[in-house]
N, C-alpha and C positions, 0 to 999 in steps of 0.2 A: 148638430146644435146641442150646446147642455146647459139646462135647464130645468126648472121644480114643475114648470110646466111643458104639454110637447103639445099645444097647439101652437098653427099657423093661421094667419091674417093674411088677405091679398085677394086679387082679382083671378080671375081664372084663367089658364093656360088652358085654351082647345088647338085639337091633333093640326086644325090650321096653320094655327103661330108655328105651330114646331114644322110643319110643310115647308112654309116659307122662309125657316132661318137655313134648312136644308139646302136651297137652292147657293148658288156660288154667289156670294156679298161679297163687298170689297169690305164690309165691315171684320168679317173674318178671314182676309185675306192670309197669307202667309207670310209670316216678316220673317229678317235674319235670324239666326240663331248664335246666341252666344257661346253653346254646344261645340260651334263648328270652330272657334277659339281656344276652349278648352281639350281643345282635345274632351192501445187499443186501434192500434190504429181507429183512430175516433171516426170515421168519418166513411163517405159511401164513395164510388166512383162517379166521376162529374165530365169526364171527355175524355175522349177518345183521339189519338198520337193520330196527326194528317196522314192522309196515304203518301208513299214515298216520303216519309221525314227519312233525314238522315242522325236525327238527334243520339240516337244511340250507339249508333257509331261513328259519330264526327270526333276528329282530332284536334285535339288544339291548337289554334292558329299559330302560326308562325310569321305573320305579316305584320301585326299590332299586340301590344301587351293588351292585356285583359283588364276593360275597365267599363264602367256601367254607368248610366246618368237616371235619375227616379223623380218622380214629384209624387206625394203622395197628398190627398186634400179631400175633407168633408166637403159637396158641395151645396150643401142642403137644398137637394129636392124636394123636400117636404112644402119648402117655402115657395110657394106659387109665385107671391107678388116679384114682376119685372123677371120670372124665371125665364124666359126666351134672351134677353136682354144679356144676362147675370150666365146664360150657359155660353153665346156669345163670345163675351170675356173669358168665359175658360178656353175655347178655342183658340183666340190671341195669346193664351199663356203657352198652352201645349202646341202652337207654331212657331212661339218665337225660342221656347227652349227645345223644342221637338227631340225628352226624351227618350230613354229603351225602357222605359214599362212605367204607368202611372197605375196607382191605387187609388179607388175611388172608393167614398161612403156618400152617403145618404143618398143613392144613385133612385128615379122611380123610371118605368118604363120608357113614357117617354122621351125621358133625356137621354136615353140607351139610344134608339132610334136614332134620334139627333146626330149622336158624336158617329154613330156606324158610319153613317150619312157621309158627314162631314171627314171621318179617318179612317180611309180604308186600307191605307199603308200599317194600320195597328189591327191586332188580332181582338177581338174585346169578347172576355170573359167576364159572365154573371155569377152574383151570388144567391142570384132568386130569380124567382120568375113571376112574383107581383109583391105588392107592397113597397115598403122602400128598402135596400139589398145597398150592397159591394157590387166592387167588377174591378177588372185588371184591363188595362190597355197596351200589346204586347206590338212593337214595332217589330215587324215581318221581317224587316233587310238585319234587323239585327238580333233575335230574337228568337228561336225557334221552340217551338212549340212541343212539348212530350204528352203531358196530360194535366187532367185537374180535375180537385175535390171539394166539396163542400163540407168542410168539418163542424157539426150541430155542437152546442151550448145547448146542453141538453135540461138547464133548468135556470134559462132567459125568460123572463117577461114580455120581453121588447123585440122577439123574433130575429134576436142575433147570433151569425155563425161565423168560422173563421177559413175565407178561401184559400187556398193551396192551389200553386202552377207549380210541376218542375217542367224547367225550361236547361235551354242551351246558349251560353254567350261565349261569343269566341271561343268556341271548342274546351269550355269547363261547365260543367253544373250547377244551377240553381234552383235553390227552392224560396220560392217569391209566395209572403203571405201576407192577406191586408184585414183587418178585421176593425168593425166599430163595435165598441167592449160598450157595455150597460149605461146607459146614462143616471143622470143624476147622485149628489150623494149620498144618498139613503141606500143604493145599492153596491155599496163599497163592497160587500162579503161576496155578489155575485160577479162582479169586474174581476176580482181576485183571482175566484173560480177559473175563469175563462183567462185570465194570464197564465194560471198553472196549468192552461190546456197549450197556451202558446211553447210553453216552459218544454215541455213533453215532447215537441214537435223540435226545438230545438237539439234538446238533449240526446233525441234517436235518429236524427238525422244521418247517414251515410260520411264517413268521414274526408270523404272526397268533395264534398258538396257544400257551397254558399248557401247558406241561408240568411232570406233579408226580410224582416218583415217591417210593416208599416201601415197606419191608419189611426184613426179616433180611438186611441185608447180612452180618454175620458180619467185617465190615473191621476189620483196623488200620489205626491212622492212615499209619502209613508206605507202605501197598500203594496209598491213596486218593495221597499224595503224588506215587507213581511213574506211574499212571495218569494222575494227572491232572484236572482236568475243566475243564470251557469257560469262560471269562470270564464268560459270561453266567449260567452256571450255582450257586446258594448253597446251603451246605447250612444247612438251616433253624435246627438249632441256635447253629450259629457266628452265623446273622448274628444270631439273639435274644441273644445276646450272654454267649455259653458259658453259661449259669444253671448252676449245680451242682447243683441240688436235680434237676434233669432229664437230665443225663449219664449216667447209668446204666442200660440198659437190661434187661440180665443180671448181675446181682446177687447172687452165693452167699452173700454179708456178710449181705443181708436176706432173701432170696424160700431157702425151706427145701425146696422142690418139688423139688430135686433134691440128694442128695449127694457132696460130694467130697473127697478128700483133699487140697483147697487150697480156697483163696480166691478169687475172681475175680470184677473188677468191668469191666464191657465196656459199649463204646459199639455195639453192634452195628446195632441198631434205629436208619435213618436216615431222612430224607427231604432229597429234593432238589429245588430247585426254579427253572424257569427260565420270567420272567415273560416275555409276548408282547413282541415288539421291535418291531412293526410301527407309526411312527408313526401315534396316532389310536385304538389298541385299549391298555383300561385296563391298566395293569400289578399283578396279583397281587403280595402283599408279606405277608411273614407276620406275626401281630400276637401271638400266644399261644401256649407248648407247654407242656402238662403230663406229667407222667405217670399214667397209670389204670392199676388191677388191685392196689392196694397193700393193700389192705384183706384179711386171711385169713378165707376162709370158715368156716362153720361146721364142714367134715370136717376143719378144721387146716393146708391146704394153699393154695393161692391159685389163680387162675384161670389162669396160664402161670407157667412157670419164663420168663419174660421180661416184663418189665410195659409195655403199652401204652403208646403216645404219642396225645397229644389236642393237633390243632396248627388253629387258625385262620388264614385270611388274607380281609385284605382290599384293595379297587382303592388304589393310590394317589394 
């Protein structure tokens, strides 16, 4: 959520409600996937490679070109009211697109719980372990697992870091980052900060290696301009080729989940994406972004006051 203010209104969520949505509901049943159509080191260590991975030494597939599906989305846990309801809905998005890795923000413990629960075909990595945190949801069949960090923003207000996985898809290298950058805009000069920590990560990356990142940046266009980013570097949107129907991330015009005495339509929700350089390793390119979570639930509210992005890529 971004806002001048960061309180939440609503009714209380006890570890009950979340017991019960646990259990198998036809409300979160599993629908089709349209998927299945498409085809300083800053930071400290955060986990540890499964025993028996083969991540380090798997070979590039030979059966499927190398292509990757993401939704990345704020789902504001903060906001209690009809939270069981509104997590839910996330579940019906992430069945019926059942992508290879989502990025989560405003994640609190127990909606952690929830989704394990609910998705145990996905790996699911935190960015905390109380408060409100990130996390990565990594599909197991497609997806393999090497390590992951928690890299600190180390002069945050607002208790934000930026997580790092490197992973394995189809036999090439990924480094998958999601981070929720400072809210409000009074904190433009530390957002910045913390872009030039993403910047860093991009820049020393291995040249063999994808790197995608994604989450609540909270950016205007002008703090990305002053920063900066790498040559190599695209942010997915611009190069799909601005669409409008997908520019909007945070929407007070449409999404009613939160009120305000203005209007405001924001690009905040980004990804970035910087394909392997290393002649000889396929170059990732993005082919589709939509927006998910449009749809108003049954309690009248929608599943974030921010609506998901659904973005594919494929080798070129």
């Amino acid at each position: 959520m971004e806002s001048d203010s960061e309180t939440h209104s609503g009714e209380d969520t006890t570890p009950d409600d979340w017991m019960e949505l646990a259990d198998d509901s036809p409300a979160a049943s599993p629908a089709a996937s349209p998927a299945a159509s498409h085809g300083d080191s800053h930071g400290a260590s955060h986990g540890a490679s499964p025993a028996n991975s083969p991540a380090v030494t798997q070979e590039p597939s030979e059966k499927e070109d190398f292509k990757l599906s993401l939704i990345t989305w704020n789902v504001d846990g903060l906001d209690v009211e009809n939270l069981p309801e509104r997590a839910r809905g996330l579940v019906k998005y992430l069945n019926l697109y059942q992508p290879d890795v989502v990025f989560l923000q405003e994640l609190i413990d127990p909606y952690v719980h929830f989704l394990k629960k609910r998705f145990v075909s996905y790996l699911m990595i935190e960015g905390a372990e109380e408060g409100y945190f990130t996390g990565m949801l990594l599909k197991k069949s497609r997806v393999t697992f090497v390590e992951s960090e928690i890299v600190p923003y180390r002069t945050t207000k607002m208790r934000r870091n930026l997580l790092v996985a490197q992973v394995i898809v189809d036999g090439q290298k990924l480094c998958l980052m999601t981070s929720h950058f400072e809210s409000c805009k009074a904190n433009a000069k530390e957002r910045m900060n913390q872009l030039h920590v993403v910047k860093w990560r991009f820049k020393h990356a291995p040249d063999d290696v994808t790197v995608v990142f994604g989450g609540d940046t909270n950016l205007r266009d002008g703090e990305v301009t002053k920063v900066g980013l790498p040559a190599t570097v695209c942010d997915v949107w611009e190069q799909l080729g601005k669409q409008e129907h997908c520019r909007y991330t945070w929407d007070t015009s449409a999404n009613n989940n939160k009120t305000f005495p203005f209007v405001a339509r924001c690009r905040f929700d980004r990804i970035y994406l910087r394909p392997a350089i290393r002649g000889g390793i396929p170059r990732l390119a993005p082919d589709h972004m939509a927006l998910v979570g449009l749809e108003k639930l049954d309690c009248g509210r929608y599943t974030s006051d921010h609506w998901g992005i659904y973005c594919t890529f494929t080798a070129e």
